[in-house]
MDTraj code that builds the backbone (N, CA, C; nanometers):
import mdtraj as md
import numpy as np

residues = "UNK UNK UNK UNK UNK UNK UNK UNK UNK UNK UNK UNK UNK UNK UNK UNK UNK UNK UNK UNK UNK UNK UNK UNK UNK UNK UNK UNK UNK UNK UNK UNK UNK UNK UNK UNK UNK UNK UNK UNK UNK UNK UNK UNK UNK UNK UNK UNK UNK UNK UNK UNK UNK UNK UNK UNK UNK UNK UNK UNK UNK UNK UNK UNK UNK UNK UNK UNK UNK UNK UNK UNK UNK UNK UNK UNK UNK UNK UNK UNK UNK UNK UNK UNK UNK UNK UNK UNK UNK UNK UNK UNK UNK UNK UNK UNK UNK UNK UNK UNK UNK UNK UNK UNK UNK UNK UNK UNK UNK UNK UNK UNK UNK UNK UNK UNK UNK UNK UNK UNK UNK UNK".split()
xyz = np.array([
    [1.9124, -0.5749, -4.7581],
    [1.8666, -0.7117, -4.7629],
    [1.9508, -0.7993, -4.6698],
    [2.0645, -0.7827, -4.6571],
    [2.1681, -0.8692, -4.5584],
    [2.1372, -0.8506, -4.4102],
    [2.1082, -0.7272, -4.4053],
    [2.0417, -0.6939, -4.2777],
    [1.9308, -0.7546, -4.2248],
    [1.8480, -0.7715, -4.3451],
    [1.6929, -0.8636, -4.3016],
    [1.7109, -1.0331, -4.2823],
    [1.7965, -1.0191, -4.3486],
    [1.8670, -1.1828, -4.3479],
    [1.9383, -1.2257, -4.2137],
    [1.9791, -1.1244, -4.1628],
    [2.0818, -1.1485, -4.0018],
    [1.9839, -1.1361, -3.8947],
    [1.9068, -1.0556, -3.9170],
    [1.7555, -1.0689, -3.8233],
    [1.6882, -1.1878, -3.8091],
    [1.6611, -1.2078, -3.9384],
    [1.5910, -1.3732, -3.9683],
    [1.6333, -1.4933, -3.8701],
    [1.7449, -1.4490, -3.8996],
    [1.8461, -1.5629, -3.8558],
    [1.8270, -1.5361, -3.6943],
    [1.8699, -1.4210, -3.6542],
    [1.8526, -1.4048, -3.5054],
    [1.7603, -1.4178, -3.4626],
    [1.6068, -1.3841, -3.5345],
    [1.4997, -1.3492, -3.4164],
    [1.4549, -1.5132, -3.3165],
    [1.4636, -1.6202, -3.3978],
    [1.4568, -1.7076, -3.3437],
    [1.5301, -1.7637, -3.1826],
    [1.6350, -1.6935, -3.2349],
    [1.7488, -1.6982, -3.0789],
    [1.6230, -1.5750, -2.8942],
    [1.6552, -1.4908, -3.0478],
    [1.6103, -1.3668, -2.9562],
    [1.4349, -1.3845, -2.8662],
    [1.3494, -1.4462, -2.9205],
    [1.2583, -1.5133, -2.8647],
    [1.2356, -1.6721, -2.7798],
    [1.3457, -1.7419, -2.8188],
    [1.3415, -1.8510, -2.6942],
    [1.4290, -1.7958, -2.5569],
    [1.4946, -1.6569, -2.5981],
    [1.5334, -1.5959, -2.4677],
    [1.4612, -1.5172, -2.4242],
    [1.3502, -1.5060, -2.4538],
    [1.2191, -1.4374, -2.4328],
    [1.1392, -1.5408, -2.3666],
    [1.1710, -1.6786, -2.3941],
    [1.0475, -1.7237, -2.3252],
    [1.0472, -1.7634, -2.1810],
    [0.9175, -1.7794, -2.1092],
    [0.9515, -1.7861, -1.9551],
    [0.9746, -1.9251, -1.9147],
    [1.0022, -1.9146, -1.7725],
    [1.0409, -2.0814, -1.7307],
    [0.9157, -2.1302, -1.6398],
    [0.9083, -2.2539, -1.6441],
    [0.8066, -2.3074, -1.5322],
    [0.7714, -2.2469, -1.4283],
    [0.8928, -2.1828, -1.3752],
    [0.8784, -2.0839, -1.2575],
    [0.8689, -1.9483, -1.2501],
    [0.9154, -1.9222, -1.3857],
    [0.8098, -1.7652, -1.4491],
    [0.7051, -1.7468, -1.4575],
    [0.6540, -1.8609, -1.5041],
    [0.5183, -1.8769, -1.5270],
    [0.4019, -1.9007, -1.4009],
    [0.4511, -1.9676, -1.2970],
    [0.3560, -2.0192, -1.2115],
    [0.3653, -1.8815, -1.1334],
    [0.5192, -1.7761, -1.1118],
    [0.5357, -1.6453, -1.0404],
    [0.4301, -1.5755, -1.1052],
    [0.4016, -1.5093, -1.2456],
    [0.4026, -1.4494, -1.2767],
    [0.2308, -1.3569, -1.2221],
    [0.1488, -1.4483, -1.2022],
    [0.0191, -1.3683, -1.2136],
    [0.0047, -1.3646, -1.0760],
    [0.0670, -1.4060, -0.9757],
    [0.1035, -1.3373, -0.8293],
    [0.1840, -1.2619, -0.8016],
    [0.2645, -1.2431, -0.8613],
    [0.3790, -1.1235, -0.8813],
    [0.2891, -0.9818, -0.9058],
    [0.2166, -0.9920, -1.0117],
    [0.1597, -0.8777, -1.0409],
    [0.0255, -0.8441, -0.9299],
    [-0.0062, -0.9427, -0.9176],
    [-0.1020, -0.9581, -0.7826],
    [-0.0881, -0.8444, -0.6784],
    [0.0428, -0.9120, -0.6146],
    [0.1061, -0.8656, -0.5097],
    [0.1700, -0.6867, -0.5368],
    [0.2006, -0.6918, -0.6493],
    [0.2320, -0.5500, -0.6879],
    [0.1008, -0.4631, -0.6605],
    [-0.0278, -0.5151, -0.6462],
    [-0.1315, -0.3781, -0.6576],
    [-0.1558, -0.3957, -0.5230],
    [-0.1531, -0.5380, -0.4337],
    [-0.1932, -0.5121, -0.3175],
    [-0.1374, -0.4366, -0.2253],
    [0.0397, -0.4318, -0.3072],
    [0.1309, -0.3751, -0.1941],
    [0.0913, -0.1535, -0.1990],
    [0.0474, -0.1514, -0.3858],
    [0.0277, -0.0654, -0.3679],
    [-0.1645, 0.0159, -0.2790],
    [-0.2508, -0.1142, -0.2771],
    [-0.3676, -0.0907, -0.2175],
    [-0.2799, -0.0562, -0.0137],
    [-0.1827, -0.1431, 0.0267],
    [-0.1496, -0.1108, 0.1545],
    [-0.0864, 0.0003, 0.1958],
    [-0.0240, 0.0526, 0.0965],
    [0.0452, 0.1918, 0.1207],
    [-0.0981, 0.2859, 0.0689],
    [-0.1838, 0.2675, -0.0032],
    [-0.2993, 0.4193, 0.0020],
    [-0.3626, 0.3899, 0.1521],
    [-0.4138, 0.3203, 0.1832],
    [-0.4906, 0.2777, 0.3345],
    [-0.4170, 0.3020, 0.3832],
    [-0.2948, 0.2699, 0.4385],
    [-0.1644, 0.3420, 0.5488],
    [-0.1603, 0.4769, 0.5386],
    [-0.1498, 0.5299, 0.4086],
    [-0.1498, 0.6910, 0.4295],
    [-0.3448, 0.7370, 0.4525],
    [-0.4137, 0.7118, 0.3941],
    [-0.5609, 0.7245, 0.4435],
    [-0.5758, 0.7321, 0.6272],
    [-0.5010, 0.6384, 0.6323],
    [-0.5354, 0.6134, 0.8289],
    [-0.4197, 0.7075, 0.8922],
    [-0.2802, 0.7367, 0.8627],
    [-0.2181, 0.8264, 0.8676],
    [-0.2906, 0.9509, 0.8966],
    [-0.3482, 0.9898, 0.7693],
    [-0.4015, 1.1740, 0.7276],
    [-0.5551, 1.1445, 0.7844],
    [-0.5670, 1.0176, 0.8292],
    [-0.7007, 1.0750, 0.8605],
    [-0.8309, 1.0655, 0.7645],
    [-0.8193, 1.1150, 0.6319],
    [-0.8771, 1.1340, 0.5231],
    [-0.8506, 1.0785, 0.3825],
    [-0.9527, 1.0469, 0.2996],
    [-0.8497, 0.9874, 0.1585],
    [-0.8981, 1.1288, 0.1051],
    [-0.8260, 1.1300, -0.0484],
    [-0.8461, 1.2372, -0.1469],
    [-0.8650, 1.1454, -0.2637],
    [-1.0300, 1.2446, -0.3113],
    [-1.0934, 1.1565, -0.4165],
    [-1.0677, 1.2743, -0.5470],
    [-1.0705, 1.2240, -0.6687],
    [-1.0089, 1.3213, -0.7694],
    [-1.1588, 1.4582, -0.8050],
    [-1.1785, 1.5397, -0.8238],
    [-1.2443, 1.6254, -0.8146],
    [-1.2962, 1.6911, -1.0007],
    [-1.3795, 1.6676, -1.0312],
    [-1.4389, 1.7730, -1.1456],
    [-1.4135, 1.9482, -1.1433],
    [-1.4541, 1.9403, -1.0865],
    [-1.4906, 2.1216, -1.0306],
    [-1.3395, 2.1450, -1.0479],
    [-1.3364, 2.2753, -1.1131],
    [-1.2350, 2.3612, -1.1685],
    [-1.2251, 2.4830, -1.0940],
    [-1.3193, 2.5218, -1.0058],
    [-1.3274, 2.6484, -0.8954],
    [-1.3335, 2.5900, -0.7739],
    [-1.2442, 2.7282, -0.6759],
    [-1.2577, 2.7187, -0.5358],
    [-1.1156, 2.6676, -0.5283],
    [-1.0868, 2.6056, -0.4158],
    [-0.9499, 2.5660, -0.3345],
    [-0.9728, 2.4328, -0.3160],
    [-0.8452, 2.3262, -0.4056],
    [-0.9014, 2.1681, -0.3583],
    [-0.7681, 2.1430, -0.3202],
    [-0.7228, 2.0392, -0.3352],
    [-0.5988, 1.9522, -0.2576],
    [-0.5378, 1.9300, -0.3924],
    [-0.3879, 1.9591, -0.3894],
    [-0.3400, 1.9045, -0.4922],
    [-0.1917, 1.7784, -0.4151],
    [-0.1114, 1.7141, -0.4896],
    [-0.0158, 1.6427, -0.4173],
    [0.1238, 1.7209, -0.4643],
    [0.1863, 1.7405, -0.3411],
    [0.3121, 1.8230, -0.3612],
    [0.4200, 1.7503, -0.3698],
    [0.5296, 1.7287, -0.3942],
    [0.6200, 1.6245, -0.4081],
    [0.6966, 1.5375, -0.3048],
    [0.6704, 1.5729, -0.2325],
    [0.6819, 1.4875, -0.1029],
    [0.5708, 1.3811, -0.1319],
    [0.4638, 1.3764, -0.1379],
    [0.3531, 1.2966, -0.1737],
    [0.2162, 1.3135, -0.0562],
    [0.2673, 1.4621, 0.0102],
    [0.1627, 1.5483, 0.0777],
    [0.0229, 1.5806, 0.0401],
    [-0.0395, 1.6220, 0.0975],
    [-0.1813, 1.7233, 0.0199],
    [-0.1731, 1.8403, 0.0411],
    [-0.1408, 1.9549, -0.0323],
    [-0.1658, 2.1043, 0.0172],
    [-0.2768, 2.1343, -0.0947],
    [-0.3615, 2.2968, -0.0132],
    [-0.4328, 2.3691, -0.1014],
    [-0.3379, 2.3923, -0.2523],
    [-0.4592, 2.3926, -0.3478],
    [-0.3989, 2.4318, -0.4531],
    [-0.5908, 2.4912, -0.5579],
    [-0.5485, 2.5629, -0.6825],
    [-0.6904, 2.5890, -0.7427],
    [-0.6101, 2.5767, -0.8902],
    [-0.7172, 2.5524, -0.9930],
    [-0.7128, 2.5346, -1.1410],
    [-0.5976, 2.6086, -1.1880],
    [-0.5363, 2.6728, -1.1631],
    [-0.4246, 2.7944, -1.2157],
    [-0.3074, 2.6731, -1.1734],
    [-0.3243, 2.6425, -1.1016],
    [-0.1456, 2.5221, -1.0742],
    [-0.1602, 2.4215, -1.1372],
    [-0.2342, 2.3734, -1.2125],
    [-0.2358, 2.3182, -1.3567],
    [-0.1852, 2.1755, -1.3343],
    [-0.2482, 2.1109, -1.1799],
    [-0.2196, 1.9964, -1.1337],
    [-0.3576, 1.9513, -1.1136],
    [-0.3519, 1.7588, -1.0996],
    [-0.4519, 1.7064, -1.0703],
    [-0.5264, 1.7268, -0.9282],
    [-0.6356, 1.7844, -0.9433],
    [-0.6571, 1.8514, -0.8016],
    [-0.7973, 1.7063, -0.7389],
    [-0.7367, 1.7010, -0.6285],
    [-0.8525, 1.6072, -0.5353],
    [-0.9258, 1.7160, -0.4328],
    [-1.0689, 1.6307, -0.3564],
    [-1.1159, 1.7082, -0.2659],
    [-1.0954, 1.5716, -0.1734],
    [-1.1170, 1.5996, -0.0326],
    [-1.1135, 1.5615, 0.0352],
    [-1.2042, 1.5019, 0.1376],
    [-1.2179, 1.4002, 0.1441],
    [-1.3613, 1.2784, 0.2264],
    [-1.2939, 1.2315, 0.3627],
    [-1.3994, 1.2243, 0.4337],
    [-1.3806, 1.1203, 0.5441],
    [-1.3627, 1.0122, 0.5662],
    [-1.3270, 0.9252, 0.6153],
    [-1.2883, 0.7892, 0.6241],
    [-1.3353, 0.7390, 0.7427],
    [-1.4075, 0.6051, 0.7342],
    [-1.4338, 0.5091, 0.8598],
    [-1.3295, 0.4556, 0.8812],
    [-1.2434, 0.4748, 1.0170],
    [-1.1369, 0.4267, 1.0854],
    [-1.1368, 0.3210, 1.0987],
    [-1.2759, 0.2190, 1.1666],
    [-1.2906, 0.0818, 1.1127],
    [-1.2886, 0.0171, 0.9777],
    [-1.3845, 0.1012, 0.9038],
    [-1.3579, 0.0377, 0.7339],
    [-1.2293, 0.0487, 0.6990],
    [-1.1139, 0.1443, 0.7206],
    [-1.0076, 0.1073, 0.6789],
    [-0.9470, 0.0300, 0.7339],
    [-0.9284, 0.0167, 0.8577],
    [-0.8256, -0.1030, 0.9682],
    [-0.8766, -0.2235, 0.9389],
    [-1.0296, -0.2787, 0.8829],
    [-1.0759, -0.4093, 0.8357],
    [-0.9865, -0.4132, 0.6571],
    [-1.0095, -0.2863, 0.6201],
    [-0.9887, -0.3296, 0.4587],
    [-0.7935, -0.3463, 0.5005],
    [-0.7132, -0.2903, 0.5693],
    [-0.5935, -0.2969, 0.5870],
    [-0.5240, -0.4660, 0.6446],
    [-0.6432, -0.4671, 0.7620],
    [-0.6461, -0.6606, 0.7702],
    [-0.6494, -0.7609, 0.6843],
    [-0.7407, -0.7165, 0.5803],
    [-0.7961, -0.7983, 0.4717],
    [-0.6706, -0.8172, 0.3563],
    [-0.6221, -0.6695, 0.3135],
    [-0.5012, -0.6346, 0.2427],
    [-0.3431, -0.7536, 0.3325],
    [-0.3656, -0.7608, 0.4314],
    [-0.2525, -0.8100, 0.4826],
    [-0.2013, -0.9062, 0.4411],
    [-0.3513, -0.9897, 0.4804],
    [-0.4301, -1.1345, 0.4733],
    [-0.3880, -1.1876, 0.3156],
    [-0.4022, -1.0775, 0.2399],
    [-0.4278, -1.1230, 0.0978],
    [-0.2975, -1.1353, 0.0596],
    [-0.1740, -1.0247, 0.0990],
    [-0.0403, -1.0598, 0.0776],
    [0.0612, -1.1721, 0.1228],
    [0.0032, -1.2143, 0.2591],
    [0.0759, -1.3188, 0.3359],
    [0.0228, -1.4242, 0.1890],
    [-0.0777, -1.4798, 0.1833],
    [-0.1171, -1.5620, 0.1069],
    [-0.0953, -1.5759, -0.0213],
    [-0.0179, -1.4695, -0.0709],
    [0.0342, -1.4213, -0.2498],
    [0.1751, -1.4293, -0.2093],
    [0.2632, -1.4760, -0.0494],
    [0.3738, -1.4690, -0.0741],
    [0.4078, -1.6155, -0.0300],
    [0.2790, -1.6854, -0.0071],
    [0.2520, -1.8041, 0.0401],
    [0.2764, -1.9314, -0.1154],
    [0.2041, -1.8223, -0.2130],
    [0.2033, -1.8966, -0.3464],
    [0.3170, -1.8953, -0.4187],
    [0.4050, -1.7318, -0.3998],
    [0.5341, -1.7204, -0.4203],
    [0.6014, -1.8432, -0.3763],
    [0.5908, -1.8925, -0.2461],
    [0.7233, -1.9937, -0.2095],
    [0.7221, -2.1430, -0.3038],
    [0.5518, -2.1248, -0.2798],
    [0.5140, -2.2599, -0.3467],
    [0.6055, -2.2836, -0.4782],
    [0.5669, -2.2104, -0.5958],
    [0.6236, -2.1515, -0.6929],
    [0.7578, -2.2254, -0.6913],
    [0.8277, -2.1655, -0.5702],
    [1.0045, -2.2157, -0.5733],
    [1.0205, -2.3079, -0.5668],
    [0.9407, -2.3819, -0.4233],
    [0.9603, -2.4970, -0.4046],
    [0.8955, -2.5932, -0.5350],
    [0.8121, -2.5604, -0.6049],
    [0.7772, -2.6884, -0.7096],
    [0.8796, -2.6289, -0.8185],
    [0.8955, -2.5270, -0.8538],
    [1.0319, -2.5199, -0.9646],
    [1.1321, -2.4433, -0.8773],
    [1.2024, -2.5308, -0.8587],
    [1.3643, -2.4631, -0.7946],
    [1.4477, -2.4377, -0.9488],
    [1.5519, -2.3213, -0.9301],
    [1.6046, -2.2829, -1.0286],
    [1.7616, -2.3708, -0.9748],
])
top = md.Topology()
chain = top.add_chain()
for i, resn in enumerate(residues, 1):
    res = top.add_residue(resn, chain, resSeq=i)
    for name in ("N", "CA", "C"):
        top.add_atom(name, md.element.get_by_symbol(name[0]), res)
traj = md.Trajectory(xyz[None], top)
């Protein structure tokens, strides 16, 4: 019971240090933004890299692509008991437009970032 009583007492502390600041708040849903675009610019960079993307595959027979730890594609089949992709072609233009577009979209999410600072400076 003393134990539930020292909690009591704390959790109140422990949640206004939980809560965010003006400038947590205005960061926060461009922050995460920017986290998927940065990861949409690194799949298109390696897509235009290899040439090819790798789409995830059903089929359990034959020889598909698996990712080796480097973050390569080699052959691999159902017995290596990894997520296996097959492999598509890519429009060299559709990606270099969607990679422009991706750019476009980060300059402008790091554009809102500054804003952010400048209206709440810490």
């Amino acid at each position: 019971m003393r134990h539930f009583a020292a909690l009591s007492l704390a959790l109140p502390a422990l949640l206004a240090a939980c809560e965010l600041t003006p400038r947590q708040e205005c960061e926060w849903p461009h922050q995460r933004e920017l986290r998927v675009v940065r990861e949409e610019i690194k799949q298109v960079e390696t897509n235009l890299d290899r040439g090819f993307r790798l789409v995830p595959t059903q089929s359990t027979t034959g020889l598909h692509y698996c990712i080796d730890h480097w973050g390569d594609p080699e052959l691999c089949d159902a017995e290596d008991g990894r997520p296996m992709f097959d492999r598509r072609p890519i429009s060299r233009a559709a990606e270099e437009a969607k990679f422009q577009a991706l750019i476009a979209e980060r300059a402008r999410l790091m554009q809102a970032l500054n804003q952010c600072a400048a209206q709440f400076p810490e």
